[in-house]
N, C-alpha and C positions, 0 to 999 in steps of 0.2 A: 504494500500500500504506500501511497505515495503524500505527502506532505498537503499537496491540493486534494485529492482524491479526502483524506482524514478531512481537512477541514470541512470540505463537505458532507461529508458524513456525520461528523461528529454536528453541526447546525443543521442541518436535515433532522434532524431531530430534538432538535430544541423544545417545540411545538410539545412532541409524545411525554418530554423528560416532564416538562411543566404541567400536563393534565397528571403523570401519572402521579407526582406530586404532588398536586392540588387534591386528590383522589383519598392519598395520606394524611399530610398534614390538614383535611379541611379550609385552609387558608390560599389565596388567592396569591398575596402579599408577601407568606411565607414559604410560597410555593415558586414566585418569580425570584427570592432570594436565594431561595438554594440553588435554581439553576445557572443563576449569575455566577454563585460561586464554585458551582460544581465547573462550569462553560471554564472560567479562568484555569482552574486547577487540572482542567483537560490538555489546556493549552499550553500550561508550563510543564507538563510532561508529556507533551506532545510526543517526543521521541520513541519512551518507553510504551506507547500507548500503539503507536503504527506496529506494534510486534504481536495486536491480540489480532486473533484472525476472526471471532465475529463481536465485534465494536459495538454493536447494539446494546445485545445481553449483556456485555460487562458496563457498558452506559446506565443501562437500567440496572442493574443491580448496584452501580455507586449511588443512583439517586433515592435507590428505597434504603441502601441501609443506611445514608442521608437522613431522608425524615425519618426514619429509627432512631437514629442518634438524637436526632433535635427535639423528638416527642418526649427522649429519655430524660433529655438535658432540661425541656420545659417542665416535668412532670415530677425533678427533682425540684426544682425553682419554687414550683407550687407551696411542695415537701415543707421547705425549708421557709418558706414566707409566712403557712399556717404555722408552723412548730413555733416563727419568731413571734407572730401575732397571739397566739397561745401563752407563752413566755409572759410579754408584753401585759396581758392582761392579769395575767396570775403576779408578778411584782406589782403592778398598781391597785390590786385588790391587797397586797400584802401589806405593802407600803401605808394604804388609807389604814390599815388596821395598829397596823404598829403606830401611828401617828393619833390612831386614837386613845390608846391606850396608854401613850405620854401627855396626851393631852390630862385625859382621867387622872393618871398617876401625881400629871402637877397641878390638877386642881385640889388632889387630895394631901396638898403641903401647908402646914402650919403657913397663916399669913405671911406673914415676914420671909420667908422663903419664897413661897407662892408670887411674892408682888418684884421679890429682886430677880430670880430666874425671869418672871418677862421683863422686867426691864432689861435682864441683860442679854438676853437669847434671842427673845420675840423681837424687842424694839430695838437691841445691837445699842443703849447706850452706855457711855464710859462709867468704872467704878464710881468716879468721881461724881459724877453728873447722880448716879442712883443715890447716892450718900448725901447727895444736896437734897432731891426729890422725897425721897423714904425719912430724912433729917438724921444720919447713923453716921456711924463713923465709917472710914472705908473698909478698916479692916472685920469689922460687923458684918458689910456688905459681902467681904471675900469670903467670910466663915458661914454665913447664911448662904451664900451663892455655892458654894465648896460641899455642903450639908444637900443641899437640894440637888443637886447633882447627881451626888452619891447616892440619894435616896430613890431617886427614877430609875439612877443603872442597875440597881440593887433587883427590883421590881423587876425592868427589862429582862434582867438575866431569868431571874426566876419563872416569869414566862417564855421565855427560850428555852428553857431545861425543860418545862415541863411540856411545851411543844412536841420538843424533839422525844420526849419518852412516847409521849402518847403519838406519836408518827411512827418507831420504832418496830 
């Protein structure tokens, strides 16, 4: 076979490679891509390819196991978008709960504690500024802020342990 002879060949059947495509992947779109890309990768091993002696068959079999591949590679993609949106929902369920439960945890702090933890977590201001606001000394403010801390990790944890047992 001859260099002209292939090229004609191989575009002589553009037309079949694309219905039978279309046939596979359902898609029109992803039917004209693969023979785009199948047409070029003919052409760059044009050489090796003038040595099949019926060009057809082995055409048609690159472009099925083609949309095989690309069905496989879509159908992973799927896989892996459900599994992250799954994910995604399951930490943001986890997240609001754990966020409730510090919430709970510092509403259930002696005042003074309760009012410095938000000033200084919630509303992010300085010891200093709490110790003006509250009227406390700073280092009141750091041993109440220090205590209330302590107090929600305490908590926290003990609801993680007993999580984890009871998932176990």
């Amino acid at each position: 076979m001859t260099l002209q002879t292939f090229e004609t060949s191989v575009f002589s059947l553009k037309d079949e490679m694309y219905r039978f495509a279309k046939k596979i992947l359902q898609s029109s779109d992803e039917a004209e891509d693969l023979v785009q890309d199948l047409l070029l990768k003919f052409w760059q091993k044009k050489e090796e390819l003038l040595q099949y002696a019926n060009l057809k068959s082995y055409i048609l079999k690159c472009v099925k196991n083609d949309c095989l591949n690309r069905l496989k590679h879509h159908q992973v993609k799927m896989n892996f978008a459900e599994i992250k949106l799954h994910t995604s929902e399951e930490f943001t369920m986890e997240t609001n709960n754990l966020k409730d439960f510090i919430l709970k945890y510092i509403s259930e702090l002696p005042e003074k504690q309760r009012l410095v933890i938000h000033l200084k977590d919630v509303e992010e201001h300085e010891i200093s500024e709490i110790a003006e606001i509250l009227e406390m000394e700073e280092n009141a403010v750091r041993v109440n802020l220090m205590r209330a801390r302590q107090k929600v990790k305490t908590q926290i944890t003990q609801l993680m342990n007993y999580e984890h047992r009871t998932i176990s």
